[in-house]
C-alpha positions, -999 to 999 in steps of 0.1 A, spaced: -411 -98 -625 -405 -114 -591 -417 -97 -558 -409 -104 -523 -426 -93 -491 -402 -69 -483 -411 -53 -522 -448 -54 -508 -439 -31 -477 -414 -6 -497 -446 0 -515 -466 5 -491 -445 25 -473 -444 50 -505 -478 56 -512 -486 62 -479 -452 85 -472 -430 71 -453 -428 43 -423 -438 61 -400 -472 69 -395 -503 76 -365 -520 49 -357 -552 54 -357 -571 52 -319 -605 39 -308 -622 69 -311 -613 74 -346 -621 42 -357 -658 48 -338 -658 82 -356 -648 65 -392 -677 40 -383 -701 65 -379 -695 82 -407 -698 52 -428 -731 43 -414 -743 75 -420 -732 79 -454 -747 40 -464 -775 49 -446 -780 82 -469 -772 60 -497 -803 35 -493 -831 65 -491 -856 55 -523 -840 21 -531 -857 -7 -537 -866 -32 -511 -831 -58 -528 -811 -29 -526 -817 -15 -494 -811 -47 -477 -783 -50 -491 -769 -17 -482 -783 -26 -444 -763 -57 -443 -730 -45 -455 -739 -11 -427 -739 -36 -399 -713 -55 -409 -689 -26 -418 -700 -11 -379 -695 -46 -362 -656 -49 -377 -651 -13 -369 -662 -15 -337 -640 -49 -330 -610 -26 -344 -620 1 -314 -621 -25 -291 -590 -44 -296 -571 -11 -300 -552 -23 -328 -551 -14 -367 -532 -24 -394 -504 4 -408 -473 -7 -421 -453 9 -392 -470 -19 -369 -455 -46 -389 -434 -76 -374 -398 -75 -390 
């Protein structure tokens, strides 16, 4: 089976229904972040000392790229696609 691009972006565009879709703003994004953190941040409570470094790390990461999306006002949807 052969695939194009184009077969990429139909698909896309029917699971998330349809081409058209919000884009999500800064606040948002912040408001996703936040909840993330909070959620990892729930999640390392009586981990070990590996684990909980682990789940730190991938927090702050996860919050720095959210908060780079907030700031360049842009996210990815396939409505904001170039044709």
């Amino acid at each position: 089976m052969q695939t194009s691009a184009t077969d990429a972006w139909a698909l896309a565009d029917a699971l998330l229904a349809g081409p058209e879709r919000k884009i999500p703003v800064a606040d948002d994004v912040r408001e996703a972040g936040a909840a993330l953190s909070d959620a990892v941040w729930s999640m390392s409570a009586g981990v070990d000392v590996e684990h909980f470094e682990a789940l730190a790390q991938a927090r702050i990461r996860a919050g720095q790229h959210l908060a780079a999306v907030a700031r360049s006002g842009r996210a990815w949807c396939a409505s904001s696609r170039q044709k």
